[in-house]
Residue, then its C-alpha position, 0 to 999 in steps of 0.5 A: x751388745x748392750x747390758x740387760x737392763x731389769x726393772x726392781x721392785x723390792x720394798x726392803x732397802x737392805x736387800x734391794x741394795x743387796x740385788x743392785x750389787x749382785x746384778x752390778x757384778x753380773x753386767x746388768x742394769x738396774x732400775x728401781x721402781x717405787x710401786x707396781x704401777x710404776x713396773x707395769x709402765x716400764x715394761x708397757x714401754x718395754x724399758x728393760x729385760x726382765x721384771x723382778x717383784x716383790x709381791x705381797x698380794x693381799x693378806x697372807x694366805x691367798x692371791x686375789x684374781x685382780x693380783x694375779x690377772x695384773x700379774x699375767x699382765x705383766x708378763x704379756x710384756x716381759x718376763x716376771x720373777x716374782x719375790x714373795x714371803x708370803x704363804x700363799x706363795x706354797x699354793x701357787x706356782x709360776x706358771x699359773x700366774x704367767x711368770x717365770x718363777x716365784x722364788x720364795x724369801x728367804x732365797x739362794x742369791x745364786x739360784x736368782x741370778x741363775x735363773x735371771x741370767x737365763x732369762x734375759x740371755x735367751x732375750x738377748x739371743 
């Protein structure tokens, strides 16, 4: 069976670093990506398992619809936790922008890996 592979974008060095070694440790494959443009390409060819995002959307206290509609977009294609510290992350939950989970920064490293291993086992399943 080949390794899950999963699209990264994280704009901060010191935890992208951080998730490419946990993901390492955990058998799966990591491509980073520079922009979000370049995540929904990726997963339109279907390049990997599962999207993990940082997401800023807008300013702090609200998604724009145009956010959240790229969003449910990009869970069309693949499954999409989304990473976020900002607040309007405590008004909106995964499930009404069609992800799989919005997990808050600061984060329990396990608690993400839990929830991708999930992820990408059921896909490949």
């Amino acid at each position: 069976m080949a390794r899950p592979c999963a699209l990264l974008l994280e704009d901060d060095a010191a935890l992208r670093d951080l998730l490419l070694e946990a993901f390492a440790g955990e058998n799966i494959d990591v491509r980073i990506c520079d922009s979000f443009g370049d995540v929904r390409e990726a997963a339109r060819r279907k390049e990997a398992d599962i999207v993990i995002a940082d997401f800023w959307g807008g300013s702090q206290r609200t998604l724009p619809e145009s956010d959240r509609e790229d969003i449910r977009e990009l869970a069309s294609y693949l499954p999409v936790i989304l990473l976020t510290g900002r607040t309007w992350a405590a008004e909106t939950s995964a499930e009404e922008l069609g992800a799989l989970a919005l997990i808050r920064k600061p984060f329990d490293l396990d608690d993400l890996l839990r929830t991708v291993e999930q992820a990408v086992g059921n896909a490949h399943s």
